[in-house]
C-alpha positions in Angstrom: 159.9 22.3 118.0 159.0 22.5 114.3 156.5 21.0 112.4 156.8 19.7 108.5 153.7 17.7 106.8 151.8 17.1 109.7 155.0 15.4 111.7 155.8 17.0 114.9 160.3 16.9 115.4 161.0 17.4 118.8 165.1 17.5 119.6 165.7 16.7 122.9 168.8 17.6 125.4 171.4 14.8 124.8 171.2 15.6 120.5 168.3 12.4 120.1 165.0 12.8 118.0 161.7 11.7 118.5 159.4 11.9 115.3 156.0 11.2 116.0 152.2 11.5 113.7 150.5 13.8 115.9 147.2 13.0 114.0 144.9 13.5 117.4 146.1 17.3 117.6 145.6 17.7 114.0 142.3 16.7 113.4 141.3 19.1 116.7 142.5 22.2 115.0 141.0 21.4 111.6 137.8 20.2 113.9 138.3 24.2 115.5 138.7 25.6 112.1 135.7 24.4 110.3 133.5 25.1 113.2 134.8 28.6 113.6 133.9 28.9 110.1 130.3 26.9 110.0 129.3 29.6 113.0 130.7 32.8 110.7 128.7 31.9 107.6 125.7 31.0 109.3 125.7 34.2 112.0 126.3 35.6 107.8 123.2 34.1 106.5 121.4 34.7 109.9 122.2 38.9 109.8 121.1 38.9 105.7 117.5 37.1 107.0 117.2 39.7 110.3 118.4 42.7 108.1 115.7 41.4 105.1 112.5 42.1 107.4 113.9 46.1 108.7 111.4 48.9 107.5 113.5 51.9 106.9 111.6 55.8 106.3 112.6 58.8 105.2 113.2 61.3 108.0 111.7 64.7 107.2 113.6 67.8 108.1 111.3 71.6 108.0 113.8 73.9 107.2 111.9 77.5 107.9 113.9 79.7 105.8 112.5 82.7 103.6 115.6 82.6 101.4 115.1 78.5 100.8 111.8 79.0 100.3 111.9 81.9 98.0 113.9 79.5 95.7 112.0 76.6 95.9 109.1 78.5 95.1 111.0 80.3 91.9 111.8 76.8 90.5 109.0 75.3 91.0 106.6 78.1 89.4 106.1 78.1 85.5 105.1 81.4 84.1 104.7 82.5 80.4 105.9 85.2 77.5 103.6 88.1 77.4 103.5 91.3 74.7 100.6 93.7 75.2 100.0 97.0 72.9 96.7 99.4 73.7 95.1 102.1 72.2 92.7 104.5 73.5 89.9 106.4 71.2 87.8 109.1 72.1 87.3 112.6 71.8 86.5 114.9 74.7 86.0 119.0 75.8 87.9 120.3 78.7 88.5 123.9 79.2 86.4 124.6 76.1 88.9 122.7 74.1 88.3 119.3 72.5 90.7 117.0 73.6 92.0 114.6 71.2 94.5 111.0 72.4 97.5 113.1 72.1 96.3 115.5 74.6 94.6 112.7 77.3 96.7 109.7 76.9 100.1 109.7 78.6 102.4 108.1 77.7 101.7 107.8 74.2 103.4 104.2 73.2 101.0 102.0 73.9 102.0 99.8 76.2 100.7 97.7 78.9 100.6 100.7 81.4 98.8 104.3 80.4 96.6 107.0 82.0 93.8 108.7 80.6 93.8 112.4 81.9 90.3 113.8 82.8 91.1 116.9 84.5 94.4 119.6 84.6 95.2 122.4 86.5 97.9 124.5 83.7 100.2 127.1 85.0 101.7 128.9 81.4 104.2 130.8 80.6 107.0 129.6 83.7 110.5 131.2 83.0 113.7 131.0 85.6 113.4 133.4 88.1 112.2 134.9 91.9 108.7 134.8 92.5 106.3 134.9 95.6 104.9 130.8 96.8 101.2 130.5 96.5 101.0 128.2 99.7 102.9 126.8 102.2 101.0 123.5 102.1 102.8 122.8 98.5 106.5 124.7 97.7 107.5 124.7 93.9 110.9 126.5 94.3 113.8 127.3 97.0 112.5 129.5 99.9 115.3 132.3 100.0 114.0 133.7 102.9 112.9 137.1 102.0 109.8 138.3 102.7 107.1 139.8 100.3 104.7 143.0 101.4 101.1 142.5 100.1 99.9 145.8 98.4 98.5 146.9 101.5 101.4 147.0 103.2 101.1 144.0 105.5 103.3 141.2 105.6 102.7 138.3 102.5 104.3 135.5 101.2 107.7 133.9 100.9 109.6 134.6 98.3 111.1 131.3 96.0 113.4 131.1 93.2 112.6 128.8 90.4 109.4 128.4 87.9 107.6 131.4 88.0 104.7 131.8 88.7 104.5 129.3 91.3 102.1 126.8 90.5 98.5 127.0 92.3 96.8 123.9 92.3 93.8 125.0 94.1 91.8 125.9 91.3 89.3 123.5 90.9 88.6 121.9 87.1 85.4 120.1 86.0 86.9 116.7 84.9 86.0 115.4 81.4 82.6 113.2 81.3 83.3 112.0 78.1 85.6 109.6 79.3 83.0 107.3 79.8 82.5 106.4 76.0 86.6 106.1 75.2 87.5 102.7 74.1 90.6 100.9 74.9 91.7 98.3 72.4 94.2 95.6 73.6 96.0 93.5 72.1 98.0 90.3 73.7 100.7 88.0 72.4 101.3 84.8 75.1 103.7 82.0 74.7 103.6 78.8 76.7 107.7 77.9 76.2 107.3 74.6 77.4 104.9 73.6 75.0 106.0 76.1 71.9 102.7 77.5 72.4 101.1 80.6 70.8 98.2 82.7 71.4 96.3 86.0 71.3 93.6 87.1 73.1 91.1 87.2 69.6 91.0 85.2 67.0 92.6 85.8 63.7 89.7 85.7 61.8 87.8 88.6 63.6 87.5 91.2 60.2 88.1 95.1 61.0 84.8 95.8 60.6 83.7 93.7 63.8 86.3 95.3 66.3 85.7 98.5 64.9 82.2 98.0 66.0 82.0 95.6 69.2 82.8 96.5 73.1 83.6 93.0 75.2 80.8 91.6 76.7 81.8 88.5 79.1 78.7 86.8 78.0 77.7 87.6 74.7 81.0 88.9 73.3 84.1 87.3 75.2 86.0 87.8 72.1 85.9 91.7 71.7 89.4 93.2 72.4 87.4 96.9 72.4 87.0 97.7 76.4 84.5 101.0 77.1 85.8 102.9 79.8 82.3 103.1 81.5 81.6 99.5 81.1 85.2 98.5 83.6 83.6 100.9 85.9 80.2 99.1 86.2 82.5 95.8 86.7 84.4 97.1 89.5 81.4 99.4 90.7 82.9 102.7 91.0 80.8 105.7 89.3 82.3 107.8 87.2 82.4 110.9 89.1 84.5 108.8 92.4 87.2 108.5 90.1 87.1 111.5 87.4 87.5 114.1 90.1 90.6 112.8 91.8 91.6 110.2 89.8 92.1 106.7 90.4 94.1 103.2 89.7 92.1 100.4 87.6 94.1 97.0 86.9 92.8 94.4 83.9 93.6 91.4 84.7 94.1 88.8 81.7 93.9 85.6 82.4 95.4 82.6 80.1 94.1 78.6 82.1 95.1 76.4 79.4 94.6 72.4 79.2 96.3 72.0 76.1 94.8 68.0 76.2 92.1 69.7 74.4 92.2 71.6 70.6 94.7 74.7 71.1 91.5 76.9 70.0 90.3 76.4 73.2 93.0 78.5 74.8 91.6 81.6 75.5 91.7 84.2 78.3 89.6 85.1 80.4 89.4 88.9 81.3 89.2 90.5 85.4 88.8 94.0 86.3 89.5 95.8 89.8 90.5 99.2 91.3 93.9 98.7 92.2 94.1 101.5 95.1 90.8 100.6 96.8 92.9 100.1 100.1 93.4 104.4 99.8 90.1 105.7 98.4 89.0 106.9 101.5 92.0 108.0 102.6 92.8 111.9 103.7 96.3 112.2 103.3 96.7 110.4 99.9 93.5 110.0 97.4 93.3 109.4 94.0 96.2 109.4 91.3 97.9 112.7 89.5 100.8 113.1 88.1 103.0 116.6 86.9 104.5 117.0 83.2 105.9 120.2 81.3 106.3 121.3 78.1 109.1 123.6 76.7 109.8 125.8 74.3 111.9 128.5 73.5 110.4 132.2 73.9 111.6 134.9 71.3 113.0 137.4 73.3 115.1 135.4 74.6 114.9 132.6 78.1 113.4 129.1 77.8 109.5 128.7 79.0 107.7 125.9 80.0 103.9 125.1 80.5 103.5 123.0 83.5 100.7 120.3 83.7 99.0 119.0 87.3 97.1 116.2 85.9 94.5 113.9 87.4 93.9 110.8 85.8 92.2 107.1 85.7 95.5 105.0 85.3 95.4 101.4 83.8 98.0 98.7 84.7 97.2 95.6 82.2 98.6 92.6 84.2 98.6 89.3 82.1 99.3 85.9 84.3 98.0 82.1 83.7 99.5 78.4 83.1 99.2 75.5 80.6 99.1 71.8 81.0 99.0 68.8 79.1 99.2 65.4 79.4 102.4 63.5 78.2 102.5 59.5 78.6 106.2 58.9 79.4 106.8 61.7 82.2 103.4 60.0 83.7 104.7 56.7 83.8 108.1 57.6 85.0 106.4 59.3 87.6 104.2 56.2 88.5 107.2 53.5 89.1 109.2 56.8 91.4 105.6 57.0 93.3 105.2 53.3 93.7 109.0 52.9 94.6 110.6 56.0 96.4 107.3 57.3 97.8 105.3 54.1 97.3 101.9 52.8 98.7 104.2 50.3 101.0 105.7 53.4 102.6 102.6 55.3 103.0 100.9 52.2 104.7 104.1 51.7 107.4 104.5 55.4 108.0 100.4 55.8 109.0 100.6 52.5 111.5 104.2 53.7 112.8 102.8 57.1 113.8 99.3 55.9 114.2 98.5 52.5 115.6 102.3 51.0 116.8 102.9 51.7 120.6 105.6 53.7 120.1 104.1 55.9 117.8 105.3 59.5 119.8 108.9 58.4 119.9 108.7 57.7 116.3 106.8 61.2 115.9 109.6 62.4 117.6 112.5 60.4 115.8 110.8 61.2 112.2 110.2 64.8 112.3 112.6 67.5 113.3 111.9 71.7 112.6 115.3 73.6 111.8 115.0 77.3 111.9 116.4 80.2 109.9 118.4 81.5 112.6 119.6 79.2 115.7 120.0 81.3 118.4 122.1 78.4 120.2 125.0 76.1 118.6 123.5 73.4 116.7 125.2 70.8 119.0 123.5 72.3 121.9 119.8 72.7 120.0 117.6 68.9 119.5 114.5 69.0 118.9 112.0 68.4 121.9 111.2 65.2 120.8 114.8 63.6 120.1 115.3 63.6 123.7 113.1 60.7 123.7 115.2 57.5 123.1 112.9 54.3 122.1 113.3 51.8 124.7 117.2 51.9 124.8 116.9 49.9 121.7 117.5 52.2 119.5 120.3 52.0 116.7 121.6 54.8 114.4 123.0 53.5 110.8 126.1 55.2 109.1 123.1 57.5 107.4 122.2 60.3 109.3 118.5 59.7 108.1 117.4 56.5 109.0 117.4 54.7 112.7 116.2 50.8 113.2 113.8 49.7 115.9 113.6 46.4 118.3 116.6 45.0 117.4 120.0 45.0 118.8 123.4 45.0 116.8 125.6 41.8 117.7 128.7 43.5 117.1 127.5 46.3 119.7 127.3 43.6 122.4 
């Protein structure tokens, strides 16, 4: 049987043809065809309407991870460019000497961490050598093991090869009181990179006379870079003789809190003190802050010398920190239309009645939110969250992204 323009040719046993218009069977299959495709293109315009009015929310994944974290915090934080230089002024007796900057202040460049020295124990005169230890409490050498008689014949100390004399650090010092009336002068350079921002922490136009004269004052002289060593202990109320006789750890904090909406001249810092090893003042095993130095020369008869140094001293850490901000209309309004769009009012309103008012607000609790820890004990095929064991009335259907699902309405080509 074949068919050619709608005429059906059907050739039958004994070689004779019958041609006949088989317009009945014709007009059922175009009848078929355009219904078939009626039904497709309205089931088409039906699925666009359905799929119009579906509310689809982020799902929010916790990830508790320190090393994530650590990261997100880095690139998130803004910090700025910071120079400091000091420099101490002051004169002070100790041992019946005067002591001058070069003998109290160490190191000597200037920077942005320094101690002032108000008390030293001096051992002079220390060549190579063997010598008998001073206490057991504190070696200074290597114990060789031999055994020193004390004049009187009874058994003494060990003796030690090394720096001889051994150091004894038991011999108590009056500290210098005249530490009280040094001055520390700072100066700080900042730089806000962002906004090609520069600043220092007095104004240009303060003459030599005035900061040769002032001492800071947050009230009635904010703008004084001349700090009295007294005056920081009054703000962090420690007395001079709690930190002169064993020593102690002060930190300056300068702040820089910028709005840079306003006139840059009103950028200026703001100034903090505190004792940075308050956690250890009363402590027994480790009080206060000393540190050893020696200096060496070269004796005439002959082996090098050295003059060893056990000093106790008030140490200052300068620490500078702060942020700027300023207003800028085009990152505000590009920030607007992404808060009215990706994270807009419409999505804040659905998300509080989904997990709020709607009656299957803990299954959508439990659909939404999902905590992934660090470490998973368990393979991550056979770890859910508690919640995702929850199905939502068997209706639930999960789209080709792995963030949304849809609620209430079945999938016609699931059925």
């Amino acid at each position: 049987m074949s068919r050619l323009l709608g005429k059906w040719t059907v050739t039958a046993s004994g070689g004779h043809r019958e041609e006949r218009h088989d317009h009945e069977k014709g007009r059922e299959m175009w009848l078929r065809y355009h219904t078939t495709h009626t039904f497709t293109m309205a089931h088409r315009v039906l699925r666009c309407i359905t799929d119009f009015f579906v509310y689809e929310t982020a799902k929010s994944v916790v990830v508790k991870s320190w090393s994530v974290g650590i990261i997100n915090r880095v690139l998130r934080d803004t910090g700025i460019e910071s120079a400091v230089m000091t420099k101490v002024k002051g004169l002070g007796k100790f041992n019946n000497r005067v002591m001058d900057v070069a003998d109290y202040v160490f190191p000597s460049q200037g920077g942005s961490s320094f101690s002032i020295i108000t008390s030293m124990v001096v051992t002079a005169n220390q060549t190579q050598g063997k010598c008998p230890e001073m206490h057991l409490s504190f070696i200074t050498g290597i114990v060789t093991g031999r055994c020193l008689n004390n004049s009187d014949g009874t058994d003494g100390q060990c003796e030690i090869e090394g720096w001889c004399p051994a150091e004894d650090d038991t011999v108590s010092q009056n500290p210098m009181k005249e530490v009280e009336n040094f001055t520390i002068f700072i100066k700080n350079s900042i730089r806000f990179p962002l906004f090609n921002v520069t600043r220092g922490n007095f104004p240009s136009s303060l003459n030599k006379s005035y900061i040769q004269t002032c001492h800071y004052d947050p009230v009635y002289d904010p703008f004084c870079p001349i700090f009295k060593v007294g005056d920081i202990l009054r703000h962090i109320n420690q007395s001079l003789d709690s930190i002169t006789d064993k020593g102690g750890e002060i930190g300056i904090n300068i702040n820089w809190k910028c709005n840079l909406d306003y006139n840059v001249t009103n950028c200026n810092p703001k100034y903090f003190f505190t004792r940075l090893d308050a956690a250890f003042e009363n402590s027994i095993a480790s009080k206060g802050y000393n540190f050893r130095f020696a200096k060496y020369y070269q004796s005439e008869d002959g082996p090098e010398r050295r003059t060893l140094h056990k000093a106790k001293a008030i140490h200052i850490e300068i620490i500078v920190s702060g942020d700027a901000g300023k207003f800028n209309s085009v990152p505000f309004l590009i920030n607007l239309v992404a808060a009215f769009t990706s994270v807009g009012l419409a999505t804040v309103f659905c998300d509080i009645i989904l997990l709020n008012f709607h009656k299957g607000a803990e299954e959508y609790k439990a659909k939404k939110f999902e905590e992934v820890s660090d470490v998973m004990s368990e393979p991550a095929s056979n770890r859910l969250y508690e919640g995702s064991q929850m199905s939502i009335k068997a209706l639930e259907k999960r789209s080709n992204d792995s963030g949304t699902f849809s609620i209430g309405r079945r999938d016609p080509s699931n059925q």
